[in-house]
C-alpha positions as CSV (number, residue, x, y, z in Angstrom):
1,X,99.2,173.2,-54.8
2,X,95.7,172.9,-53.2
3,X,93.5,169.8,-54.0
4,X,91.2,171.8,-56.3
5,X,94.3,172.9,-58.3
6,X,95.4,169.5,-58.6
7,X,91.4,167.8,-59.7
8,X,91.3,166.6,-63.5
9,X,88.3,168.9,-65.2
10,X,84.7,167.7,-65.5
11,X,82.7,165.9,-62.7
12,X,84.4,163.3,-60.5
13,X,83.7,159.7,-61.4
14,X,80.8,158.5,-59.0
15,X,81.2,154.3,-58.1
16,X,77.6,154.1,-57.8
17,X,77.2,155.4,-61.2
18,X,80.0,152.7,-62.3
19,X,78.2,150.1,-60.7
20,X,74.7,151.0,-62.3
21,X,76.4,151.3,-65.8
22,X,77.7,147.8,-65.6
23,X,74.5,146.4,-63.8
24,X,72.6,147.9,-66.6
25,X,75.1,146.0,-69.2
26,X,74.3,143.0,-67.4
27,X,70.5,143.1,-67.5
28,X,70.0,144.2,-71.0
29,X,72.4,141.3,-72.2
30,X,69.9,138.9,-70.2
31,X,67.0,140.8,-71.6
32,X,67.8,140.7,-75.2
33,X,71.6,139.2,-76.0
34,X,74.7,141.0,-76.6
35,X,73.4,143.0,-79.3
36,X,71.2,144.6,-77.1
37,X,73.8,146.7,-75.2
38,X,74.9,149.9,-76.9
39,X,76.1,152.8,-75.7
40,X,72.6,154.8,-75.5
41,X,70.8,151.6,-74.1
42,X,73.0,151.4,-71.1
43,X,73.0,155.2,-70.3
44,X,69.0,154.9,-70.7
45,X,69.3,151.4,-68.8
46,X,71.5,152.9,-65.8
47,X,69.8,156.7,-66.0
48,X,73.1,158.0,-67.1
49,X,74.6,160.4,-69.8
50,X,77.0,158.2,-72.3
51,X,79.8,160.5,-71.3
52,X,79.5,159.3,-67.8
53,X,80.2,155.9,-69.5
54,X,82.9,157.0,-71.7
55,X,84.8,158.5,-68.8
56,X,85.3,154.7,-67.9
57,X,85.0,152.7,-71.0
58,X,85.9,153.6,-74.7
59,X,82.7,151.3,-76.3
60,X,79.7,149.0,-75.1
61,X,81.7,145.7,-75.8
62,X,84.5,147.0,-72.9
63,X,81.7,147.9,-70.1
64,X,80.1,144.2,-71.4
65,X,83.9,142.6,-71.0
66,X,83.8,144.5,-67.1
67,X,81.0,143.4,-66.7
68,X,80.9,139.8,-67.5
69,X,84.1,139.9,-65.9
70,X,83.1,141.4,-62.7
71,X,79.7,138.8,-62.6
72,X,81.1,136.0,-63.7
73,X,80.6,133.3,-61.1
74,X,83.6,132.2,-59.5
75,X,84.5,127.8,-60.3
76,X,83.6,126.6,-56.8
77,X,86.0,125.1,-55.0
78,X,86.2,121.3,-56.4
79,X,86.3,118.5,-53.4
80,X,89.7,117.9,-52.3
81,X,88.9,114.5,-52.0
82,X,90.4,111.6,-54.0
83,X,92.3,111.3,-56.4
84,X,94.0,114.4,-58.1
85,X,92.4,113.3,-61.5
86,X,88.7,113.0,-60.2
87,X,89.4,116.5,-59.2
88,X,90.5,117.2,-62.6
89,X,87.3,116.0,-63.9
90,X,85.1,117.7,-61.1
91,X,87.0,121.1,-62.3
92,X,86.0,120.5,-66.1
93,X,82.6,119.8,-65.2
94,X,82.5,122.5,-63.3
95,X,83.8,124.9,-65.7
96,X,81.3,123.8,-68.5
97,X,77.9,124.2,-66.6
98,X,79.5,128.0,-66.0
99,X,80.1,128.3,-69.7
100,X,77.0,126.3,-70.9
101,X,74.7,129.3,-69.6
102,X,74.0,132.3,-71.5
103,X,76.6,134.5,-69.6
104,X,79.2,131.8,-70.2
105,X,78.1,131.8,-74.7
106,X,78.0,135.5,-74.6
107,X,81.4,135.4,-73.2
108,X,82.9,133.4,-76.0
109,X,80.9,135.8,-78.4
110,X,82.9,138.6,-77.0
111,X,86.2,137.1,-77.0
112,X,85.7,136.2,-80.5
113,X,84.9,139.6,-81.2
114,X,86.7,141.4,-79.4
115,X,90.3,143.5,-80.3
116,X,92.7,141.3,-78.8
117,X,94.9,143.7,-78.0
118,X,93.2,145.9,-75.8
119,X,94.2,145.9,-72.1
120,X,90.3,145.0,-71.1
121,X,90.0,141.9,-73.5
122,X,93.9,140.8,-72.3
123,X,92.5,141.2,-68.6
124,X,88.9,139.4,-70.0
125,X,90.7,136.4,-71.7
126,X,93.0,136.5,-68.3
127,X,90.3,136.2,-65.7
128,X,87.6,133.6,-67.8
129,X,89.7,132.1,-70.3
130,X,93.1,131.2,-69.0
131,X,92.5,131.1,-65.5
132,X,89.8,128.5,-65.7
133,X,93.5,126.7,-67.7
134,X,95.7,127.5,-65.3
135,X,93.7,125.7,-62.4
136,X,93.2,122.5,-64.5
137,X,97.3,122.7,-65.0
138,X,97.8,123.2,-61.2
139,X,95.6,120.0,-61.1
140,X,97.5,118.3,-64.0
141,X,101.1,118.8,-62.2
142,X,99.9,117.6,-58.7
143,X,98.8,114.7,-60.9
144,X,101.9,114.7,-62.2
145,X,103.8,114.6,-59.4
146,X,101.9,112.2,-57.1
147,X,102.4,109.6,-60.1
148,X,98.8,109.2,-61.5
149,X,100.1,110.2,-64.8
150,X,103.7,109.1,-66.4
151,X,106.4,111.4,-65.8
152,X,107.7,111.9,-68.8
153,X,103.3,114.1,-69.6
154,X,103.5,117.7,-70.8
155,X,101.2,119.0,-68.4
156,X,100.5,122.1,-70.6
157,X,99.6,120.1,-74.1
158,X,97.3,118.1,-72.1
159,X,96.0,121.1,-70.4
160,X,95.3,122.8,-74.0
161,X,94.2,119.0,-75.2
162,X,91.4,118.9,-72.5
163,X,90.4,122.6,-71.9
164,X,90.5,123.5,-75.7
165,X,87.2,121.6,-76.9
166,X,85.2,123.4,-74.1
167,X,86.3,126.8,-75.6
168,X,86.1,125.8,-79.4
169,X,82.2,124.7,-78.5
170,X,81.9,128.0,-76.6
171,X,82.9,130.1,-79.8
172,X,81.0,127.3,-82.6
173,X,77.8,126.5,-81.0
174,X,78.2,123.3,-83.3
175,X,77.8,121.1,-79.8
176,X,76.4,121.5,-76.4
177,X,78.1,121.5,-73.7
178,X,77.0,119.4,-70.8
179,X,78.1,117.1,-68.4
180,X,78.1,114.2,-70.4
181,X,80.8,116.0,-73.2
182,X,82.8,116.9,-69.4
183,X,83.1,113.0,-68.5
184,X,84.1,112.0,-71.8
185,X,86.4,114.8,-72.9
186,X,88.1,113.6,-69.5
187,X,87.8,110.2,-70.3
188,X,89.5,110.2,-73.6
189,X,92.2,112.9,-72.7
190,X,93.4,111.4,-69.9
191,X,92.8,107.7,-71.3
192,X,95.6,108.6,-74.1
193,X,98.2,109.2,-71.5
């Protein structure tokens, strides 16, 4: 069968067009929040026809997940100096002033509106939810195991126990999160042990 006989109908996607459709997401959510990308504003935005968008995504709140997702700053490396606690605490810190900006609060407004059960907000809550988690765990268990915490610790309650408040602010607004909340939601977690 020749490669033509083979090719899906309609126009091949284009990754440039991808990338402007999620670069456009990105700037109008700067310019005016998350209910300022729709469907027609980012085909306007990225000089596009919406089914160029729907050929990737099924609604504006996916191509916002991607992209969030795909420009969401990376934690930086913490300093592997110290103890494995002060790491801990560099890591939560860390993971606050990235959620304390406006990308980081329209990322919680998406997660709390999002269907859960989609494949894009399981691979959303994967990639800035739970993997932010998962490090502080990693950092939990060294801790663990090079006896700065007792042995007998469930590494995972305490890992819900300190990275829990920093999502429940993200979704309620009711505090800010800065560095002073880091220090002393690290304090009094790991205090109680």
């Amino acid at each position: 069968m020749s490669e033509s006989a083979k090719r899906k109908p309609g126009r091949p996607r284009s990754e440039e067009a991808r990338r402007n459709i999620l670069a456009a997401a990105i700037d109008l959510l700067e310019q005016g929040g998350l209910a300022a990308v729709t469907m027609e504003a980012i085909a306007k935005q990225a000089q596009v026809g919406k089914p160029t968008i729907y050929r990737y995504w099924p609604n504006a709140q996916a191509v916002m997940m991607t992209a969030l997702m795909e420009a969401q700053p990376e934690i930086p490396d913490i300093e592997k100096k110290g103890p494995t606690l002060d790491q801990l605490r560099r890591h939560v810190k860390a993971i606050i002033a990235i959620f304390a900006t406006r990308r980081g609060r329209s990322a919680a407004m998406l997660i709390a509106a999002a269907d859960a059960n989609t494949e894009v907000s399981k691979a959303f809550r994967n990639h800035v939810i739970l993997k932010s988690r998962s490090d502080g765990k990693a950092l939990l268990d060294q801790a663990l195991k090079n006896g700065e915490l007792p042995a007998t610790l469930d590494t995972d309650l305490i890992a819900d126990l300190l990275y829990g408040p920093i999502f429940f602010r993200m979704l309620l607004g009711h505090q800010p999160l800065d560095p002073r909340f880091g220090d002393a939601l690290a304090d009094q977690v790991l205090a109680a042990q």
